[in-house]
N, C-alpha and C positions, 0 to 999 in steps of 0.2 A: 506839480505834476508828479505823478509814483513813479520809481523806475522800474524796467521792465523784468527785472529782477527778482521784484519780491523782496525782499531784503528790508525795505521801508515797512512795507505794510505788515508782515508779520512780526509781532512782541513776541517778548516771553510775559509770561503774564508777573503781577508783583510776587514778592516772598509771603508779604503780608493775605494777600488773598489764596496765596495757597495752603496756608497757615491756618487761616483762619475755616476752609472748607475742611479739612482733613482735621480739625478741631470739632468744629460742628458736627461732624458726621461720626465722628467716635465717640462723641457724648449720646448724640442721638441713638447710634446703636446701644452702647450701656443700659440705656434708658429704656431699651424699647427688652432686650433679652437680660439683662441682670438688673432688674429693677429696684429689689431688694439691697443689692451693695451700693446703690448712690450715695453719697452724704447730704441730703438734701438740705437741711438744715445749715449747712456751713456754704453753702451754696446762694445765700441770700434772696433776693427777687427771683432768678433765674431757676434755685432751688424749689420755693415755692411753686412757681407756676408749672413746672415739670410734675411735682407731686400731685400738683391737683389735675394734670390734666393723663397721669399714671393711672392715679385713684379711679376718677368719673370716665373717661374717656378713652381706655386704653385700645378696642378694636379701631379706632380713628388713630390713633399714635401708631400703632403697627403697621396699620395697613399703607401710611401715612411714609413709615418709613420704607417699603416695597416702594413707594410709589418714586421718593425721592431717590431711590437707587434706578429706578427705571429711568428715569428721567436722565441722568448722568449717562447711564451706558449709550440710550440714543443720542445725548449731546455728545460723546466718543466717537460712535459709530455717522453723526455725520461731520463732522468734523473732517476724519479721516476721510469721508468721503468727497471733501469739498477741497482740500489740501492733496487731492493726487494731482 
């Protein structure tokens, strides 16, 4: 049973997973407004498929990246909202 506290039920979240969102999301910004400074080639797999989807795809990669920041600020915004 949880106690009445709270204390049980809320973590802090891993290092690794905050690591790895604030990793993801500054490559993704890179990617999406300095295109041209990537190294994509020394970037292997991951390189690759960022070029090709820069190259063919980029109104979908942009809009792509609004969308993932939208997403974030309302998972903030209820968050805070569910935590008062």
């Amino acid at each position: 049973m949880a106690k009445t506290d709270g204390s049980s039920y809320f973590r802090r979240s891993h290092f690794f997973w905050i690591a790895t969102v604030t990793l993801s999301m500054g490559y993704y910004t890179w990617t999406v407004f300095w295109p041209e400074a990537v190294p994509y080639d020394r970037l292997g797999p991951l390189g690759s498929l960022t070029k090709y989807l820069v190259d063919n795809h980029y109104p979908l990669v942009h809009y792509g990246w609004w969308l993932a920041w939208a997403v974030h600020f309302v998972e903030a915004l209820v968050a805070m909202k569910i935590c008062r």
